[in-house]
C-alpha positions, 0 to 999 in steps of 0.5 A: 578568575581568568585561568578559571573561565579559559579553562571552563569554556576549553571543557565546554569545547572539547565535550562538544567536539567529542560529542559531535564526534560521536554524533556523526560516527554513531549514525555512521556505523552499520553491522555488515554481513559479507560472504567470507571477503571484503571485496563482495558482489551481488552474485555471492548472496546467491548459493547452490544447494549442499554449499556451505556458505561462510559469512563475516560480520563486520562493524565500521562505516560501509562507504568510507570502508572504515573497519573497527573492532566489534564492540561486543560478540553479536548475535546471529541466527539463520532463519531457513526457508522452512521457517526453522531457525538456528542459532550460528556459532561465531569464531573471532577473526580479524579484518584489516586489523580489526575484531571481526567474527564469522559462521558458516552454515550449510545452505541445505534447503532449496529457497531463501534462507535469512541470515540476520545479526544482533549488535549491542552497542551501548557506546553508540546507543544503539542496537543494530539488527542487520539481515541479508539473503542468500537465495538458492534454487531456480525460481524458488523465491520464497522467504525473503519477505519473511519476518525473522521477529527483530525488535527493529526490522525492514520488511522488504516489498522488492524481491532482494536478488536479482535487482541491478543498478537503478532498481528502486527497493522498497519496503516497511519498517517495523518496531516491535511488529508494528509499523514504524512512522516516520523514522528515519531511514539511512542508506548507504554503499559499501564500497571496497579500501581502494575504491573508498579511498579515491571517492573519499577524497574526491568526495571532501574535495567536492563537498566539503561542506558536508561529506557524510551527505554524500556517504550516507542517504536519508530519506523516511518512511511515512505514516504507514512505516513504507519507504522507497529508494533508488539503488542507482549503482551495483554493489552491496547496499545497507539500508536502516530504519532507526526507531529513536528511543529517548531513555535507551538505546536506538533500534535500527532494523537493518536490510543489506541488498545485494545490487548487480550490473545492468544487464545485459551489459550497455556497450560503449563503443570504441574510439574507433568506431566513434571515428569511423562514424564520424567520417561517415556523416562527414561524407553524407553532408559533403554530397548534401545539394546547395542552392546555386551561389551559396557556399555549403554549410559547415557541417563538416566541420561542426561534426568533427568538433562533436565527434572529438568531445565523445571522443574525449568523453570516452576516454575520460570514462575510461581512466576512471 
């Protein structure tokens, strides 16, 4: 009886655990379009006209840079900026290992064309409809906020190129055309395999009460399918409104937002400089009158305390 009742709650466990497991990776996974390399930039969703632009669809985990294989063939389509749509064939290939797909398609329009994927994944209970843009053409911004008729879909209020770090992104989500309340909306940094295993480990270190939190944002729409967010870093961000489905698959409409550096670019000024600034105000309080008997203050002193932490802030800064 005993056997029986350890060997009951050992099952019990172990169907938790692996439900919880797939739980958390579940809400982890995105489908993400990259312009043919995993170290993308912002700057490489933007195109000339006459270019062909190779793209790879990968599925994993964008933060942690955790790649897996494909659990189906997606499906993908261009939406150009005319409106005309194109069905794109997808070759396998390999990523980090792992089964990875890619296009290309010759950007021969001037204006936004809309790049946009369908994933089945009945072993995460989802389907992820993922898009991104590529723009091409000065001052042709026109498309991007087109509809491309995804079950799940994010409709974007911001222009998505051209945004640097600390932008706010705003947008809709949409189930089946209609606005989507109250759904939860993720958002998450793709960070490139170096990158990612540094913060991660840090980031366990930090928190490790519950890492994901700091992998994956969430915030919701609200009654009128609306959200907004805050993009506080250059790179590439993915950011899904999951419509929950209780007898079937979740929907998630996905929109990939490629974020540039602040520009122009904030300089930090050198060690150098900071010391050379440093003596500078030290000369300044040192010719500063003091009343008759009366010692002056230790500015002198104070100063160089404060010069010496923004020097060591910098350099800390610097290393990272």
């Amino acid at each position: 009886m005993r056997r029986k009742t350890a060997a009951t709650i050992a099952t019990i466990l172990l169907v938790g655990l692996l439900l919880a497991s797939a739980v958390g990776m579940a809400s982890a996974h995105f489908t993400m379009i990259f312009p043919g390399t995993m170290e993308p930039k912002a700057e490489d969703y933007i195109a000339s006209q006459g270019e062909t632009k190779t793209i790879w669809i990968v599925w994993g985990h964008p933060y942690e840079c955790i790649i897996l294989d494909f659990p189906v063939e997606p499906e993908m389509h261009v939406r150009k900026p005319d409106g005309t749509v194109e069905k794109l064939t997808l070759s396998e290939i390999t990523v980090q290992g792992k089964k990875a797909y890619k296009t290309s398609f010759i950007v021969d329009q001037m204006g936004d064309s809309i790049v946009y994927v369908k994933v089945e994944a009945e072993e995460h209970d989802l389907i992820d409809y993922t898009k991104a843009v590529i723009h091409s053409g000065e001052e042709v911004w026109e498309g991007w906020d087109a509809e491309v008729g995804q079950e799940a879909e994010v409709i974007p209020y911001m222009r998505p190129y051209g945004m640097e770090e600390s932008f706010v992104f705003s947008g809709k989500a949409l189930y089946n055309g209609e606005l989507l309340p109250d759904a939860t909306v993720e958002v998450e940094k793709y960070n490139p395999k170096e990158t990612a295993d540094k913060l991660v480990e840090e980031v366990k270190e930090k928190y490790s009460q519950d890492p994901p939190m700091i992998f994956t944002r969430v915030t919701k729409t609200n009654e009128a399918g609306d959200f907004i967010y805050s993009l506080d870093e250059p790179g590439i961000w993915f950011v899904g409104a999951t419509k929950e489905v209780e007898d079937g698959l979740d929907k998630r409409g996905v929109f990939i937002i490629p974020v540039l550096a602040a520009f122009p670019a904030k300089e930090v000024p050198t060690i150098e400089e900071i010391k050379s600034r440093v003596e500078s105000l030290e000369d300044k309080v040192a010719t500063l009158e003091t009343p008759a008997g009366e010692e002056a203050p230790g500015f002198g002193a104070l100063t160089a305390i404060v010069g010496l932490l923004i020097v060591v802030y910098l350099v800390k800064r610097r290393k990272r």
